[in-house]
C-alpha positions in Angstrom: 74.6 127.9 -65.3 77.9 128.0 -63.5 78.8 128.7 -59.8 82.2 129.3 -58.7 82.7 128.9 -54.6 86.4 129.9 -54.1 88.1 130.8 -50.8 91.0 129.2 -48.7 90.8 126.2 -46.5 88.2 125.7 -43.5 85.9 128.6 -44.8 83.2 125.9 -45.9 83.6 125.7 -49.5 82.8 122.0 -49.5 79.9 121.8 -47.2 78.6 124.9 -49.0 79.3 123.7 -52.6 77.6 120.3 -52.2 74.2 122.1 -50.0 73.9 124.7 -52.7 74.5 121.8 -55.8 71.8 119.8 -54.3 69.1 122.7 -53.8 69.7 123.8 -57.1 69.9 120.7 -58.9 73.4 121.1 -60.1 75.9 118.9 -60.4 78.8 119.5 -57.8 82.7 119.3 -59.0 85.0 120.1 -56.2 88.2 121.0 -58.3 90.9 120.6 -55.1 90.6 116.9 -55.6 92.4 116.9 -59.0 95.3 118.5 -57.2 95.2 116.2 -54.3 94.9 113.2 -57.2 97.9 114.5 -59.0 99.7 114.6 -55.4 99.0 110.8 -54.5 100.4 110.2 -57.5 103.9 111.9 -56.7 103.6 110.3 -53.4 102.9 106.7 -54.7 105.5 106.9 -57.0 108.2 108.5 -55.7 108.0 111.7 -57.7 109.5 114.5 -55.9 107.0 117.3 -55.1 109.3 119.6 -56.3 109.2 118.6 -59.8 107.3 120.6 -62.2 107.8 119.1 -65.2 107.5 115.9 -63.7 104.6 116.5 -61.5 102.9 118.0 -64.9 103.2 114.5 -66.7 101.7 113.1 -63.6 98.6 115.7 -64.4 98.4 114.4 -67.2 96.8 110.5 -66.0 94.3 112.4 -63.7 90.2 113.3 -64.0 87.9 114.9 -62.8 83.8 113.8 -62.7 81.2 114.8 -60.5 82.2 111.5 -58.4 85.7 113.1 -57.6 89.1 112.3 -59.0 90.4 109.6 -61.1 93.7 108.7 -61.9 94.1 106.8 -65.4 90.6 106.6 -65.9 89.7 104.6 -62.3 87.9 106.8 -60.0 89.9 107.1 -56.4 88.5 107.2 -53.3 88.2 110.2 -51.7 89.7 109.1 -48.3 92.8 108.5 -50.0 92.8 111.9 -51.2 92.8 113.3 -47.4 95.4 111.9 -45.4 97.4 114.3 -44.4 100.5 113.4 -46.3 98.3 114.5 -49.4 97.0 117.3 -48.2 100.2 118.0 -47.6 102.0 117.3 -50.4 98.8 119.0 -52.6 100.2 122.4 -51.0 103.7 121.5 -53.1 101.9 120.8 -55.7 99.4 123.0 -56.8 102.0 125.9 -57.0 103.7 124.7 -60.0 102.8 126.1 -63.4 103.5 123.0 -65.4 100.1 120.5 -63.0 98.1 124.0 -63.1 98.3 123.8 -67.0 97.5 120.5 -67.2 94.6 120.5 -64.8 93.1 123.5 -66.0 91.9 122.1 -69.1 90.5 119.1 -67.1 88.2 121.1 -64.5 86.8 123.3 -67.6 86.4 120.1 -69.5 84.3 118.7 -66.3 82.4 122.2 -66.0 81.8 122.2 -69.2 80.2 118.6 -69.4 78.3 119.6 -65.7 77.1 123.2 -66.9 75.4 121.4 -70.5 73.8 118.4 -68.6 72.0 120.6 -65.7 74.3 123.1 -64.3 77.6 123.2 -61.9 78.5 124.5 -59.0 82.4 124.5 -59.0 85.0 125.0 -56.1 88.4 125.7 -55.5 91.0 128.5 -55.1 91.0 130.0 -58.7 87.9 128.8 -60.3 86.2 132.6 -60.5 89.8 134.4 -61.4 91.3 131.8 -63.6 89.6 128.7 -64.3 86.0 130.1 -65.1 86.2 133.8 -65.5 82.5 133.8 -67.5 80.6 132.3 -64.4 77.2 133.4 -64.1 77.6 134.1 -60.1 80.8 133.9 -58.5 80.8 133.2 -54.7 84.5 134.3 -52.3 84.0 132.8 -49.0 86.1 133.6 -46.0 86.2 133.0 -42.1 88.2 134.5 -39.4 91.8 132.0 -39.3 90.5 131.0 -35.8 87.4 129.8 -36.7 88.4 128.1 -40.1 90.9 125.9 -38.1 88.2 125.1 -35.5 86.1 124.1 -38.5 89.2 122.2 -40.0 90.3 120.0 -36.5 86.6 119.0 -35.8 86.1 117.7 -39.0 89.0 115.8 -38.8 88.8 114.4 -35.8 92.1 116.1 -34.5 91.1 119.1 -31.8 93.9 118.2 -29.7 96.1 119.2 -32.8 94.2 122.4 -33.4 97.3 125.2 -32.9 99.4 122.7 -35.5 96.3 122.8 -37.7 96.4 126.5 -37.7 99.8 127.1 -38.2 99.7 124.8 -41.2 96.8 126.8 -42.4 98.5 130.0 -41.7 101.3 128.6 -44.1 99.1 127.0 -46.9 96.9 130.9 -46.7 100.6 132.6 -47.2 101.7 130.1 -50.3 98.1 130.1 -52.0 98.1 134.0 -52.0 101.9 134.5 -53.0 102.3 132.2 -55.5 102.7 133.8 -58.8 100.8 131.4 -60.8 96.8 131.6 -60.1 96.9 133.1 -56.8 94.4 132.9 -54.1 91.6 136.5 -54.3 88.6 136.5 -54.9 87.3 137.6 -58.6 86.8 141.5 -59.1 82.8 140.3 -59.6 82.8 137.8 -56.6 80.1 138.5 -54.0 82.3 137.9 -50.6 80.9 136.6 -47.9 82.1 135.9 -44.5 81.1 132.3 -43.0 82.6 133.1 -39.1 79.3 133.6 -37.9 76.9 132.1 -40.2 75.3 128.7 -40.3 75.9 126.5 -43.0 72.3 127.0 -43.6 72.3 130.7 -44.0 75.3 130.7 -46.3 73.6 128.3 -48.7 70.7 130.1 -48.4 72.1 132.9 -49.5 73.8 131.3 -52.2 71.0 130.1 -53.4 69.0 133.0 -53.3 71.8 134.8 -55.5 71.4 132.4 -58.3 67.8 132.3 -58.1 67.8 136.1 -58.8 69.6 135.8 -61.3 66.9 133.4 -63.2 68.1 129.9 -62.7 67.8 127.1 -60.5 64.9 125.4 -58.8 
């Protein structure tokens, strides 16, 4: 079985994706760290972020496992993956058509792989709309801006930073949603639901309870 858990940054995707993976007894492939792999790359060596074609060869030496991201087969650690110079840089990158290419064979190859051992739950920005349109149950999670940068500062430590963090989440909403290639919506079959005053808890739960009714998982 596949689950999809899209939505933009700070709305819980993570934390839900791995809570949900666990009580089900799926395996958990969080997609965004192929991008921010792909990224590090540029960074490290000196590849400019925007560079399509460039970038896309740089795709090209990246993986994607239930572990995380690897870059020419070596897995990389996922602290690397989140200073903000990535994160930043992954914005850049994920909006050219040339790394989306690449990588979308890689995360259906992973889901693929997850899905036939024991099941997947998958998450991103595209994953019900473009990467895996056939998903069994396709989650859209969203949170009031406010909220989602409150979410975003405290788990990195910065609340001191937290109007910066939600002007640069104000930006990275606008990019993911205007960018022609894969934009950021939820799927026309997604069930939305609206973390700002849930629990991590109840959204799992209810995750969970969707896929159950649907005849599969634990």
């Amino acid at each position: 079985m596949l689950v999809t858990i899209d939505g933009p940054a700070g709305s819980g995707k993570s934390s839900v994706a791995r809570a949900v993976a666990e009580r089900l007894g799926f395996i958990n492939l969080n997609t965004g760290a192929a991008y921010r792999a792909v990224a590090y790359l540029a960074l490290r060596e000196g590849v400019e972020v925007d560079d399509g074609p460039a970038l896309g060869d740089l795709a090209g030496r990246v993986g994607l496992t239930a572990e995380g991201a690897e870059i020419d087969g070596a897995p990389v650690p996922d602290e690397a993956l989140r200073t903000p110079e990535v994160s930043a840089a992954a914005s850049s990158v994920s909006s050219h058509p040339e790394v989306r290419r690449v990588l979308l064979s890689v995360q259906r190859a992973a889901a693929a792989r997850a899905s036939e051992d024991r099941g997947a739950v998958v998450e991103g920005r595209d994953i019900g709309t473009v990467v895996l349109p056939e998903a069994e149950l396709k989650i859209f999670l969203s949170a009031a801006p406010e909220e989602r940068a409150r979410r975003r500062a405290a788990q990195s430590g910065r609340e001191k930073e937290l109007e910066r963090i939600r002007a640069a989440m104000s930006l990275r909403d606008r990019q993911d949603s205007e960018r022609e290639t894969a934009p950021l919506k939820a799927a026309p079959d997604a069930v939305i639901v609206d973390t700002t005053d849930l629990s991590l808890d109840e959204v799992v739960s209810r995750v969970v309870e969707l896929a159950q009714s649907l005849g599969r998982g634990a």
